[in-house]
C-alpha positions as CSV (number, residue, x, y, z in Angstrom):
1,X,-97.4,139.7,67.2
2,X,-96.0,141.3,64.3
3,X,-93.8,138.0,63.7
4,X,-97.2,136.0,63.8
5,X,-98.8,138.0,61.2
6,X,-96.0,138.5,58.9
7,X,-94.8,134.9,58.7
8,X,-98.0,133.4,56.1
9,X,-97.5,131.6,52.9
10,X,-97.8,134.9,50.4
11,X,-94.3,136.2,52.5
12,X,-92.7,132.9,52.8
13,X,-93.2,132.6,48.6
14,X,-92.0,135.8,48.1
15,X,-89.0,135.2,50.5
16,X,-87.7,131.8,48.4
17,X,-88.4,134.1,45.1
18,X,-86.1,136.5,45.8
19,X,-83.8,134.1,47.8
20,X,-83.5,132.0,44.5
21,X,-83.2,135.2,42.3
22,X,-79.7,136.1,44.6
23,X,-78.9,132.8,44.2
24,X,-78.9,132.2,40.3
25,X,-77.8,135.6,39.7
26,X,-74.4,135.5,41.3
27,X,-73.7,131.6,41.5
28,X,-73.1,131.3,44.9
29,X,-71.3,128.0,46.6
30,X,-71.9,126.6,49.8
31,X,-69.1,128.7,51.4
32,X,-70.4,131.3,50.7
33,X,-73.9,131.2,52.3
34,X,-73.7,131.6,56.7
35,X,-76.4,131.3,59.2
36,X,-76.3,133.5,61.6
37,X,-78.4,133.9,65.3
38,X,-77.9,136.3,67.9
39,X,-79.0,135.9,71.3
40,X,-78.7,138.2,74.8
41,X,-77.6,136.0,78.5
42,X,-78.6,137.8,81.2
43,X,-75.7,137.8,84.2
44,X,-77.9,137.9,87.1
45,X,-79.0,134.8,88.3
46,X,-82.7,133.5,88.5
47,X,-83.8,132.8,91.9
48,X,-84.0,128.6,92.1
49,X,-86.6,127.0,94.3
50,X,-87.0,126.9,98.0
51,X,-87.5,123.7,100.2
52,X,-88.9,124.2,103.6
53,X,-90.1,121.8,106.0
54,X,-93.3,120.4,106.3
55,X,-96.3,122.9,108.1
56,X,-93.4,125.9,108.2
57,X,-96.0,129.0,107.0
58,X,-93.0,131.1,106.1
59,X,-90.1,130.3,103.4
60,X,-87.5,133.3,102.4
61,X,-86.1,133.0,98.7
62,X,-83.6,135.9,98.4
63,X,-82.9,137.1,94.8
64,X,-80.7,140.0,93.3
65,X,-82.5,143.6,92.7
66,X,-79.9,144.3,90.6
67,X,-80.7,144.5,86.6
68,X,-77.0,143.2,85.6
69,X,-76.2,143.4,81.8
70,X,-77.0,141.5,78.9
71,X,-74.3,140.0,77.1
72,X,-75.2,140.0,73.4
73,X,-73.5,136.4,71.8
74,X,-73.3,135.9,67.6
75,X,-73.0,132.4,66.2
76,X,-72.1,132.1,62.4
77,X,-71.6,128.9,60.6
78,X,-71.5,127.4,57.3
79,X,-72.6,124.2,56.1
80,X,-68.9,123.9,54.3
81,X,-65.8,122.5,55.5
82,X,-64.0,125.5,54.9
């Protein structure tokens, strides 16, 4: 929710004002300048969907009760050739 409200035009002008400031202050060149995202895989599998035959009134789907761990994964690129 907090995303939703903060992202409106007065932040996003504000954002690209200061962004530009950076950017004509210390002369920056495409090298220099990475995108970054971070995202978390789960290792426990989801459970998948059952098939059963036709007018069975009972269909087990086993799944893990386990948590498992989140893997935390870091992609960084730049837009040169570098």
């Amino acid at each position: 929710m907090g995303r939703a409200v903060g992202f409106n035009r007065p932040k996003v002008n504000q954002f690209f004002t200061a962004y530009k400031e950076v950017l004509t202050s210390h002369s920056f060149s495409a090298g220099d300048i990475c995108n970054m995202d971070k995202t978390g895989i789960t290792n426990v599998a989801k459970p998948c969907k059952v098939l059963s035959m036709k007018g069975k009134r009972q269909s087990v789907k086993i799944t893990s009760a386990e948590r498992g761990s989140t893997v935390t994964t870091i992609c960084v690129f730049s837009s040169s050739r570098q």
